[in-house]
C-alpha positions as a printed Julia matrix, in Angstrom:
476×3 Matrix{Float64}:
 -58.52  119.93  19.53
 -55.8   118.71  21.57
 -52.62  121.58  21.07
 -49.87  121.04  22.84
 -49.65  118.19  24.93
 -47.13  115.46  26.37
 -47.39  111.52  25.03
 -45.13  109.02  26.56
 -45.17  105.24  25.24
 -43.29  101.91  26.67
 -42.64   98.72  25.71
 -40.78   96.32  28.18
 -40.35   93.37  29.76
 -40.67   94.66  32.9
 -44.34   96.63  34.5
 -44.47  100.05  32.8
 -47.46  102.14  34.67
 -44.87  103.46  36.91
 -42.35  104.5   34.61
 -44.67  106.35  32.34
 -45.97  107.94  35.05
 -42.62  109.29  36.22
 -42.32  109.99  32.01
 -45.42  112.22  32.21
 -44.07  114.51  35.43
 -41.41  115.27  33.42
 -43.59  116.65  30.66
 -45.99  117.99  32.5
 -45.35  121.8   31.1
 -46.75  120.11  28.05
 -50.5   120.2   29.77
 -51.91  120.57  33.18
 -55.55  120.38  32.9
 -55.98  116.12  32.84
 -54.01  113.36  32.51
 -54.01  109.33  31.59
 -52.62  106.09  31.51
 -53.35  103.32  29.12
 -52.21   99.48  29.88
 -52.1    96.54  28.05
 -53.12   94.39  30.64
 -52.19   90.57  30.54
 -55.07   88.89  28.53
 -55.1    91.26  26.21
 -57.84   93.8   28.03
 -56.72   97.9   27.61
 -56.85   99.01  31.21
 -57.07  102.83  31.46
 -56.71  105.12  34.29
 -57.35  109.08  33.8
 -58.16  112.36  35.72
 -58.27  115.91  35.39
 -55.51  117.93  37.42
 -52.11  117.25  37.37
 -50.14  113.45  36.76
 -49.77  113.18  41.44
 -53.04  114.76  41.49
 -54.87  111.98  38.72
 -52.9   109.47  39.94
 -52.74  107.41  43.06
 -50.5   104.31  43.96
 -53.22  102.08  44.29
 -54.33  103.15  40.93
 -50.81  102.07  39.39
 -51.23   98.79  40.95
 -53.88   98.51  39.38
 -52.14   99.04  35.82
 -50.09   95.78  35.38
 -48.61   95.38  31.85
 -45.81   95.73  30.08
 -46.7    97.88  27.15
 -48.72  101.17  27.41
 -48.92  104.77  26.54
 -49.44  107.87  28.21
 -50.8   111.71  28.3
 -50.9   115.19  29.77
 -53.48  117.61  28.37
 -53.29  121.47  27.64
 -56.92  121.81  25.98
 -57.92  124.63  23.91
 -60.78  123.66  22.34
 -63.97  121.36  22.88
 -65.05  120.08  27.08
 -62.55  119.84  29.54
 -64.72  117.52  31.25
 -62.84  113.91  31.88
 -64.72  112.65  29.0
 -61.68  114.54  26.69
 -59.1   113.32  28.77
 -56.76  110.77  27.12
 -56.22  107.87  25.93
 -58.92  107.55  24.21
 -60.35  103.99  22.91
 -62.46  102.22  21.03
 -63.16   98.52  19.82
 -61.92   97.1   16.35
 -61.67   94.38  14.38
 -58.16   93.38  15.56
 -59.09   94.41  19.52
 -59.13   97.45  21.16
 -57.44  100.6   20.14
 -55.96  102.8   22.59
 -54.39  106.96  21.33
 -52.54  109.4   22.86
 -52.2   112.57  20.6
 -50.54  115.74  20.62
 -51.39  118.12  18.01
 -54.59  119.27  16.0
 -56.12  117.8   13.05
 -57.33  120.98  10.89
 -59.89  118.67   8.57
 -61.21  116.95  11.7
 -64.46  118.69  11.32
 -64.97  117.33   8.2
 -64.58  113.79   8.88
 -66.53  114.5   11.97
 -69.55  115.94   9.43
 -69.22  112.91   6.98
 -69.16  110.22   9.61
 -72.27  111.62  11.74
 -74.41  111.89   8.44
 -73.31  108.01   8.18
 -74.57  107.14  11.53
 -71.44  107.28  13.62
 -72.16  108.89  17.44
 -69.36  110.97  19.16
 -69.12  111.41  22.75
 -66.51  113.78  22.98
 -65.79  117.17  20.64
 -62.06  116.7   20.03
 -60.27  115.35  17.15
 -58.66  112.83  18.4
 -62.09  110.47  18.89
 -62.36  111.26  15.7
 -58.68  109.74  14.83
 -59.19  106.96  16.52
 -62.4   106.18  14.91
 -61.4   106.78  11.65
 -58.37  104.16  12.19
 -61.01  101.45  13.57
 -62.7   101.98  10.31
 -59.54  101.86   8.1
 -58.67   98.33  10.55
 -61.75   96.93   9.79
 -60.69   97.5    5.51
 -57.62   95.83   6.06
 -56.68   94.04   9.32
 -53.16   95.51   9.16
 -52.17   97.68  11.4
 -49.6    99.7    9.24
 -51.32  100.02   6.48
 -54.16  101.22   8.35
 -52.26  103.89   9.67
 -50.8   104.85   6.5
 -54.45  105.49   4.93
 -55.0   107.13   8.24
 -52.62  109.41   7.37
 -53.57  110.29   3.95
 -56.63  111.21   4.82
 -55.98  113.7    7.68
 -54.38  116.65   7.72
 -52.31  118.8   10.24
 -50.03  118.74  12.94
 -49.6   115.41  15.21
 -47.81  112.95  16.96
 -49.76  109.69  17.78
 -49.19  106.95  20.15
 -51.24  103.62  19.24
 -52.39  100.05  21.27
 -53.7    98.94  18.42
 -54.8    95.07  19.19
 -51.16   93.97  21.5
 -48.89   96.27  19.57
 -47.71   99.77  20.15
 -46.92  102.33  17.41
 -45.31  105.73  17.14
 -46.32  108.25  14.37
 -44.63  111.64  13.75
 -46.84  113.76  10.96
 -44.89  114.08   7.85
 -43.81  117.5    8.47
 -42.59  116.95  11.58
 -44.51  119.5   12.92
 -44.49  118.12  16.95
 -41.6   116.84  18.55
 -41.23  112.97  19.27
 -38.32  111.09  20.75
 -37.18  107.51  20.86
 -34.79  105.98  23.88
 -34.31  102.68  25.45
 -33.04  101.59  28.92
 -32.9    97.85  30.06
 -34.39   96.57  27.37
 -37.2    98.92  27.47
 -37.9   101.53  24.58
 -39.94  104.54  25.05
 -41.42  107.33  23.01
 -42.18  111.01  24.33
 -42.41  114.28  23.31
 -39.13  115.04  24.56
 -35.96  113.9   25.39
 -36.8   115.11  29.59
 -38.92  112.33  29.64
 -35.68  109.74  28.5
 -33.9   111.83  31.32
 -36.06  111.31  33.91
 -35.9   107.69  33.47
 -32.43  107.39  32.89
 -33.07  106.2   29.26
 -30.66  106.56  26.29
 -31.85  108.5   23.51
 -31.75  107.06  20.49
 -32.78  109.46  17.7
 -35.56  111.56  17.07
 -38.58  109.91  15.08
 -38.78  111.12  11.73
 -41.03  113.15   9.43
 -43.84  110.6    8.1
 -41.97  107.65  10.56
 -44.59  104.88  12.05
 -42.47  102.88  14.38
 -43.19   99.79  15.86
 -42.45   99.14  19.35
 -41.3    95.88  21.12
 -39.43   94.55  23.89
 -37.05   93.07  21.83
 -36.28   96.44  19.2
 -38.24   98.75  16.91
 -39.49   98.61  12.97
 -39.73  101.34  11.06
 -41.89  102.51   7.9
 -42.4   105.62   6.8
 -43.89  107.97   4.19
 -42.96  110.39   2.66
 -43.37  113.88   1.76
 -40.9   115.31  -0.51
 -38.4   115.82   1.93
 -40.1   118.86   3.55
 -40.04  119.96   7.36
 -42.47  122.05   9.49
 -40.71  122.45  12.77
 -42.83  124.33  15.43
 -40.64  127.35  16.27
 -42.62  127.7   18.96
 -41.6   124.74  20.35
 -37.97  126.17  20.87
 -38.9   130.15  22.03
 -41.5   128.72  24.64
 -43.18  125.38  25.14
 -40.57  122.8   25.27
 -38.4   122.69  28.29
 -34.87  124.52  28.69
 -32.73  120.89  28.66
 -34.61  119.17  26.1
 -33.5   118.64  22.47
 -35.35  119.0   19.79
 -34.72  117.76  16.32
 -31.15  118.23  17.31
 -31.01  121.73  19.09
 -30.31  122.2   22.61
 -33.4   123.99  23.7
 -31.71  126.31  26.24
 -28.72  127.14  23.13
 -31.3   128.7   21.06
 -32.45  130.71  23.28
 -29.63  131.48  24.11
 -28.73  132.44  20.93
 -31.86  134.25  20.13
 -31.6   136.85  23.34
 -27.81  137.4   21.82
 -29.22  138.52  18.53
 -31.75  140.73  20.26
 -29.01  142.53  21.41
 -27.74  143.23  18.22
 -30.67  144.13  16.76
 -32.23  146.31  19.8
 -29.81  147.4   22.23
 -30.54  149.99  24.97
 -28.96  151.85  27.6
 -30.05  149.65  30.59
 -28.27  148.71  34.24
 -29.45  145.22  34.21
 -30.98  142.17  32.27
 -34.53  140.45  34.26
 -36.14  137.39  32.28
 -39.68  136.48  32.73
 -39.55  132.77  34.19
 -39.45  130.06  33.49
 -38.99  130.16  28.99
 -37.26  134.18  29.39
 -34.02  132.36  30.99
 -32.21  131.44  28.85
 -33.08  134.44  26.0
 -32.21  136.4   29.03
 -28.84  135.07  29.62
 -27.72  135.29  26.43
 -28.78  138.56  25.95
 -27.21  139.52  28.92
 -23.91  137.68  27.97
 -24.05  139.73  24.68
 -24.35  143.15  26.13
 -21.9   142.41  29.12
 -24.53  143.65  31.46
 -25.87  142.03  35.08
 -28.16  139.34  34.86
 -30.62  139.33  37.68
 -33.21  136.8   38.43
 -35.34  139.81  39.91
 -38.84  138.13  39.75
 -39.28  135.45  41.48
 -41.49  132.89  40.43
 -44.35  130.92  42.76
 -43.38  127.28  41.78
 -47.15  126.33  42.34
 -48.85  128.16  40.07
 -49.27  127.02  36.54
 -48.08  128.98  33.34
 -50.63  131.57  32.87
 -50.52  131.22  29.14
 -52.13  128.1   28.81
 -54.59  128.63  31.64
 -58.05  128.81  30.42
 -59.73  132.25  30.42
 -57.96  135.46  30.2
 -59.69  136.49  33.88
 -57.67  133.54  35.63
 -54.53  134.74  33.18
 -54.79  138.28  34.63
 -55.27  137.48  38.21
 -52.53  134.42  38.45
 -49.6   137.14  37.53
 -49.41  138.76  40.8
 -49.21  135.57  43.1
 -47.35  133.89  40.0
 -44.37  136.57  40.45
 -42.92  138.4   42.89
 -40.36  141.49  42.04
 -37.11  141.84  44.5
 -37.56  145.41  45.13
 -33.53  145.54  45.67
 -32.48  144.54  42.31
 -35.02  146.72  40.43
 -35.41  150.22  42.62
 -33.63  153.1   40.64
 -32.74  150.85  37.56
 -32.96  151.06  34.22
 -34.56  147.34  33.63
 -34.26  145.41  30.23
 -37.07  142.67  30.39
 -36.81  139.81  28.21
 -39.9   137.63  27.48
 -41.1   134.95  25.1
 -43.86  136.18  23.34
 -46.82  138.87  23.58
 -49.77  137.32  22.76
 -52.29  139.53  24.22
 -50.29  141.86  26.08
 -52.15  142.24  29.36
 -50.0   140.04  31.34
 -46.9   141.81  29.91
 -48.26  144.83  31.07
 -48.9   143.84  34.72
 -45.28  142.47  34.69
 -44.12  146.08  33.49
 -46.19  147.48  36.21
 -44.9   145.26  38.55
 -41.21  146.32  37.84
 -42.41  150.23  38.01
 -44.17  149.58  41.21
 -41.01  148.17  42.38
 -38.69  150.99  41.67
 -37.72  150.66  38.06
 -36.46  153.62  36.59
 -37.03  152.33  33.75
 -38.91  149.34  31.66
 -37.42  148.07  27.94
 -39.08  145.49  26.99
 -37.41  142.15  24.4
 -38.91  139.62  23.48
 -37.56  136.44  21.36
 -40.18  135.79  19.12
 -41.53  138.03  16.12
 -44.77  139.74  16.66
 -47.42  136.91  16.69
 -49.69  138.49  13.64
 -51.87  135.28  12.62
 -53.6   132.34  14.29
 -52.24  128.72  15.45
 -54.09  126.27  13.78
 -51.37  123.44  14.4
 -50.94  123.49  18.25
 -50.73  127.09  20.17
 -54.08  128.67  22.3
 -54.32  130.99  19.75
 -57.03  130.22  17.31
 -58.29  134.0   16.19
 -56.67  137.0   15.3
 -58.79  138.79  17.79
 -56.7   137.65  20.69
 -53.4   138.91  18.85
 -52.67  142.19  19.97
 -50.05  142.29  17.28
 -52.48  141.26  14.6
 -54.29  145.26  15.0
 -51.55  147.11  16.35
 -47.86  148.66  15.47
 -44.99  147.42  17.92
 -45.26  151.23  19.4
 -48.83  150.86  20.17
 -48.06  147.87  21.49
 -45.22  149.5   23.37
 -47.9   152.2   24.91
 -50.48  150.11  25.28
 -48.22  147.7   27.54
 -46.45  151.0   29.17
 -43.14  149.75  28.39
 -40.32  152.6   27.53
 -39.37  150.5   24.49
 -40.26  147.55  23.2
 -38.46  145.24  20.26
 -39.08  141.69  19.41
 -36.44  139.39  17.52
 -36.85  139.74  14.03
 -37.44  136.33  11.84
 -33.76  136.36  10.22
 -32.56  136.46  13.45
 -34.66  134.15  15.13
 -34.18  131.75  12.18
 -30.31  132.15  12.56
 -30.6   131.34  16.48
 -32.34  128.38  16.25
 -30.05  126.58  13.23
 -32.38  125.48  10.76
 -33.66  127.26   7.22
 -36.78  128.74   7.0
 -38.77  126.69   5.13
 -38.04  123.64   7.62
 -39.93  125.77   9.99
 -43.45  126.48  10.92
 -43.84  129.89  10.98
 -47.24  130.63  10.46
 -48.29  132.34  13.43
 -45.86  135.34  12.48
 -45.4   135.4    8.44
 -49.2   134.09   7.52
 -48.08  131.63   5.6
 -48.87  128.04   7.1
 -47.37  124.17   6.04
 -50.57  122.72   5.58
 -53.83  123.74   3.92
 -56.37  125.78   5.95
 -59.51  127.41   4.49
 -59.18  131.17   4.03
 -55.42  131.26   4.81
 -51.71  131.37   2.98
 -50.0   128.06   2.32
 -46.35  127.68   1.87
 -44.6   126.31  -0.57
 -44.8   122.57  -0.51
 -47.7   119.94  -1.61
 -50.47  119.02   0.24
 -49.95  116.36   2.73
 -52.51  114.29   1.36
 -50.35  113.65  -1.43
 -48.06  110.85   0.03
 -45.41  108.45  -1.04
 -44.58  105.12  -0.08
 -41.48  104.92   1.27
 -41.42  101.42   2.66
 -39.07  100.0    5.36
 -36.86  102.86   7.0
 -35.13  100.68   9.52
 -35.35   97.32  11.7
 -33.59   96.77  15.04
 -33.73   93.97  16.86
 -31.86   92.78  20.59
């Protein structure tokens, strides 16, 4: 399983190994642990370059000189499941019938398993334990039924199930596919004649690209120098928006689906307010995603905002750091308190999430260590009761302190004087869309797509497609 990661594709007429490399810096909050370039090469040949560590650590110049083309894809890894050897690093590829075929993919594929199961008792071999081999496998096999690339990835589709956003080579032709719920965030923007893909719109910013629109639920888009075609299928209109996405994972300036990341947040700290005030001196967010809840809780309540723990710029986010020991013991150099804000105040501390809770409670101990009178703690997400199976480290209910506990346990066993997290109407409200165009499974239960032993929503399976045919064509 893949999670949340950061895919970046090009098309130009013009080398693009540098650009998407510059592309992948700029999601690079998306994953941390590898990274990887794919090429088409002149002659046809994939060329692929990939690492663990970070995009300047995987990456030298003499390996972008070394990946001349004009169309390719690339990816930044937050693993949560399977190796995190290079061997899961992406792209990924494989041969087919109509050359090779090159993915990047963000997201998990919940009936990957299965496929996995049914294709080893046929006599396929797997050398990696992710999903996406097993993506890319299965769309070599659907290739070698039909030859066409679309259709291919349209029976690709029907078959799998989950959250995703895939970037294809397939042969000399790059595609763009957004799951039919919409579930992950993907962008489309052109500059110069080039158009690019990525999980979000920092990517188009960083390389001074236009954006163009977001790629729609069920969209496969075809990528050229010369334009884009779309086809699509459908799924009865329904949406699955990570909320996630918005309280925590995406960056502050991007735009998602049409919100302003930094807005809602903005929006959600005001309604925190509403919902939980307390008699504090000043307002301290937990950087980098507590910002902007911060600030507009703080605009809300007309109190100080105070950027009162400082944050080490070069250490990673703890959350998606692998083990809960490196977690606990990155907190400490990851944030430092200024004891001159904090001594003799009453503190409100606004957060993201509590997934755990030990890191929440070393930050509250930090601030009491550091003169806090007192420490209320708000966060902008509702309690995090179930596990993500679409995308989030967070895969049993084990980890989720809120899945066993009240919010006051929570609130002693974190040492906090009060604690209050944003209710769902509210956090609904904030962000702008209805409910049921959301993914909320992680704190209602109730998920988009099937998953054994758990709640679905409302709509149909996502197995159960319609054609939808030709969306759009532009040409230049």
């Amino acid at each position: 399983m893949w999670d949340k990661c950061g895919v970046i594709g090009i098309v130009s007429t013009e080398d693009v190994a540098t650009p998407i490399f510059y592309g992948l810096r700029a999601l690079q909050h998306r994953g941390q642990e590898s990274a990887g370039i794919s090429i088409l090469a002149e002659g046809g040949a994939v060329r692929t370059h990939k690492a663990l560590g970070l995009v300047d650590q995987a990456f030298t110049s003499e390996d972008l000189a070394r990946l001349s083309g004009r169309l390719g894809i690339g990816h930044v890894r937050y693993g949560t499941a399977g190796g995190r050897g290079v061997e899961n690093a992406q792209p990924l590829s494989v041969e087919s019938v109509v050359g090779t075929v090159a993915l990047a993919h963000n997201g998990d594929v919940v009936n990957a398993p299965e496929h996995r199961e049914r294709l080893k008792l046929k006599g396929w071999g797997f050398v990696s334990e992710n999903d996406s081999e097993v993506v890319v496998r299965m769309l070599a096999n659907e290739l070698a039924q039909t030859h066409n690339p679309v259709k291919a990835i349209k029976d690709l589709m029907s078959k799998i199930r989950g959250a995703y956003c895939f970037l294809f080579i397939i042969g000399e032709r790059l595609f763009a596919v957004r799951d039919p719920l919409a579930i992950k965030p993907l962008v489309l923007g052109e500059v110069d004649g080039s158009y690019i893909v990525a999980s979000e719109t920092t990517a188009l910013d960083v390389l001074g690209a236009e954006y163009i629109r977001d790629v729609e639920p069920g969209e496969i888009l075809e990528l050229t120098p010369h334009g884009f075609e779309s086809h699509s299928v459908a799924n009865e209109g329904s949406t699955a928006h990570c909320f996630f996405e918005h309280v925590y994972f995406a960056r502050s300036d991007s735009v998602l689906d049409g919100v302003l990341v930094h807005d809602a947040r903005s929006r959600i700290g005001a309604r925190l307010w509403e919902e939980s005030p307390a008699d504090v001196d000043i307002v301290v967010p937990v950087p980098d995603s507590g910002r902007a809840g911060a600030q507009g809780l703080a605009e809300a309540a007309d109190l100080p905002y105070k950027e009162a723990l400082i944050k080490n710029r070069y250490v990673h986010r703890t959350f998606i750091m692998p083990g809960q020991d490196t977690r606990e013991l990155n907190v400490k150099l990851k944030l430092n308190p200024i004891k001159r804000f904090i001594e003799g105040r009453r503190v409100m501390l606004v957060d993201d999430s509590i997934v755990r809770g030990t890191t929440m409670r070393r930050i509250v101990h930090l601030l009491r260590d550091a003169g806090a009178k007192e420490v209320h703690v708000r966060i902008t997400s509702p309690p995090i009761v179930s596990p993500c199976y679409l995308g989030i480290d967070m895969h049993t209910r084990d980890q989720l302190v809120a899945a066993n506990h009240s919010v006051d346990e929570i609130r002693t066993m974190i040492d906090a004087d009060s604690l209050a997290f944003v209710s769902l109407p509210g956090l609904v409200g904030a962000l702008g869309f209805s409910q049921n165009s959301l993914c909320l499974g992680c704190v209602t239960g109730a998920y988009p797509v099937e998953i054994p032993g758990e709640r679905l929503r409302s709509q149909t399976s996502l197995g159960q497609f319609k054609e939808a045919g030709k969306v759009e064509k532009k040409t230049v």
